[in-house]
C-alpha positions in Angstrom: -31.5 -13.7 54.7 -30.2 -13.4 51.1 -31.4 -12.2 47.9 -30.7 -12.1 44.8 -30.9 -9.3 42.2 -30.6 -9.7 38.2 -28.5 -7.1 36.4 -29.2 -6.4 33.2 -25.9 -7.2 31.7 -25.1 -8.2 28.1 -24.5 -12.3 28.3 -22.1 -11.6 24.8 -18.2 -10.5 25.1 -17.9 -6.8 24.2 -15.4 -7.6 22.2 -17.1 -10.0 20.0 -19.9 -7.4 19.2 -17.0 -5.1 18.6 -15.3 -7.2 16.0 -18.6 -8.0 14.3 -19.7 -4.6 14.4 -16.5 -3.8 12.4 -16.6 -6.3 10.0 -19.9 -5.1 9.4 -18.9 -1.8 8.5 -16.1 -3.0 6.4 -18.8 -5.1 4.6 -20.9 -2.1 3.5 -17.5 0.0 2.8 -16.6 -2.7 0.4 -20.5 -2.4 -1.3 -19.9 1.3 -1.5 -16.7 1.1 -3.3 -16.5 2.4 -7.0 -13.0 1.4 -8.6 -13.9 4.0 -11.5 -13.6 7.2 -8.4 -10.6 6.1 -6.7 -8.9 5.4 -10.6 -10.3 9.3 -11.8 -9.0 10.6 -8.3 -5.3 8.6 -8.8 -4.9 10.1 -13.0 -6.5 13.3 -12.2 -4.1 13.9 -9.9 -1.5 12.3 -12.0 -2.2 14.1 -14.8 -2.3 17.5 -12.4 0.8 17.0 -11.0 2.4 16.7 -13.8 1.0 19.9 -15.3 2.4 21.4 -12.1 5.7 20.9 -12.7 5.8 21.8 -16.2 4.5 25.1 -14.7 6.9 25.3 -11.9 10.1 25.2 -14.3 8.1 27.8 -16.6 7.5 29.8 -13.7 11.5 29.3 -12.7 12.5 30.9 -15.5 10.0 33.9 -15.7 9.7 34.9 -11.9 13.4 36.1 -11.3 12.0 37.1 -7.5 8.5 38.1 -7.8 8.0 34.8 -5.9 4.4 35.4 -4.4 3.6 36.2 -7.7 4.9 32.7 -9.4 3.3 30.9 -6.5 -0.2 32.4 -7.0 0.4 31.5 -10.9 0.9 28.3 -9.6 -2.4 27.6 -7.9 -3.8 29.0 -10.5 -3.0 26.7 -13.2 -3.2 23.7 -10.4 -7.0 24.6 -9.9 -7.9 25.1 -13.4 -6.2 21.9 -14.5 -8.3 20.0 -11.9 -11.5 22.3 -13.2 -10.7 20.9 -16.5 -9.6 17.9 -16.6 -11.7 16.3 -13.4 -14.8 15.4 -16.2 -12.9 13.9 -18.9 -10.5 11.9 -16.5 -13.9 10.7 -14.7 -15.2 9.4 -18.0 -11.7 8.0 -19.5 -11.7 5.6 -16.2 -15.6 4.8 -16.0 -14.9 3.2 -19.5 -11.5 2.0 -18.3 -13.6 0.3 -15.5 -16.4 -1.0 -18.1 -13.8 -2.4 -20.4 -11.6 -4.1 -17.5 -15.4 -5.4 -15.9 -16.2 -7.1 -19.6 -13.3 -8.0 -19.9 -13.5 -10.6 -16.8 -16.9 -11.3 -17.5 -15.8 -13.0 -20.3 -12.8 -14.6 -18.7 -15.8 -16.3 -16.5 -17.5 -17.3 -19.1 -14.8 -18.8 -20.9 -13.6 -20.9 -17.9 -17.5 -21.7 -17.1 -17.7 -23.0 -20.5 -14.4 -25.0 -20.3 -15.2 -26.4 -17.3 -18.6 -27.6 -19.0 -17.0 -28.8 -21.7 -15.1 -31.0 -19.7 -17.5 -32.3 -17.8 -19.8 -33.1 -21.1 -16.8 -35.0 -22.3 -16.2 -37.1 -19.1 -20.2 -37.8 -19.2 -22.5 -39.2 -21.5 -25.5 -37.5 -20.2 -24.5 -34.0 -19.9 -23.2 -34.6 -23.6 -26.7 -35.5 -24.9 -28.0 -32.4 -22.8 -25.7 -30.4 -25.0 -26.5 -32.2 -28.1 -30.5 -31.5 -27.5 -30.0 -28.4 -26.8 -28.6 -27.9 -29.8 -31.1 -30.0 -32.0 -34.1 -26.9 -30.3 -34.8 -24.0 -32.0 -33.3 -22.2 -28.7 -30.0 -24.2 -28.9 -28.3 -20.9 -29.4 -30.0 -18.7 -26.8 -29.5 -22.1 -24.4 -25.4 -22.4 -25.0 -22.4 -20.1 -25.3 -21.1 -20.3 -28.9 -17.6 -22.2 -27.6 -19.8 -24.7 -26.4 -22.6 -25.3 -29.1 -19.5 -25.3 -31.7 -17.7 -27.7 -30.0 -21.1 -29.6 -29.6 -21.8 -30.2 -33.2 -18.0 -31.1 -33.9 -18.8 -33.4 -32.0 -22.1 -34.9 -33.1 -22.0 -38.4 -34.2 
């Protein structure tokens, strides 16, 4: 006599739910990501370095063998620049960030609008959409001013 029992096994590869568990992750550790952190983290520790060696060829001069004691002076002024500097490096690249973020914005909207204004010249009707627009008292809220100038130059 033979019978037959039903495991209760998954009917997906493993490795399939592995790789789209992963991407997954990486999805939400893309979401997560500020570029404004990683840019303070890179300059403050620029910037900190840089006061760090400054301070190691005072401390050259000035230690003549108390070396414990020029090292300790060394931490020191390490951890107070990074006390110091960390806030004003963390707003510097926030508006860094800001600037570079506007700054594509309106890169998009310039191509957006190019792109329309192409396609208004190749075709009548989106051309007459852009003219009435223009001829409504929200003709200016309604189109970016590249394309409402370009519009009325165009007028006949």
């Amino acid at each position: 006599m033979t019978s037959y029992t039903h495991a209760g096994y998954s009917t997906r590869h493993p490795d399939a739910e592995q790789a789209e568990a992963a991407l997954q992750t990486a999805r939400e550790l893309h979401r997560g990501f500020d570029g404004g952190k990683g840019m303070a983290a890179v300059l403050l520790a620029a910037i900190v370095s840089a006061v760090l060696v400054v301070a190691d060829q005072l401390l050259d001069t000035w230690a003549d063998g108390h070396l414990m004691a020029a090292w300790v002076a060394l931490w020191a002024v390490g951890f107070v620049a990074i006390a110091v500097l960390a806030g004003t490096v963390r707003r510097f690249s926030g508006k860094v960030v800001a600037a570079l973020d506007g700054w594509a914005a309106r890169m998009a909207q310039s191509r957006a609008d190019e792109r329309l204004w192409s396609i208004a010249l190749k075709d009548a009707r989106v051309m007459a959409d852009l003219q009435s627009a223009l001829a409504r008292d929200d003709a200016d809220a309604a189109l970016s001013p590249a394309v409402a100038q370009r519009a009325r130059a165009h007028q006949p």
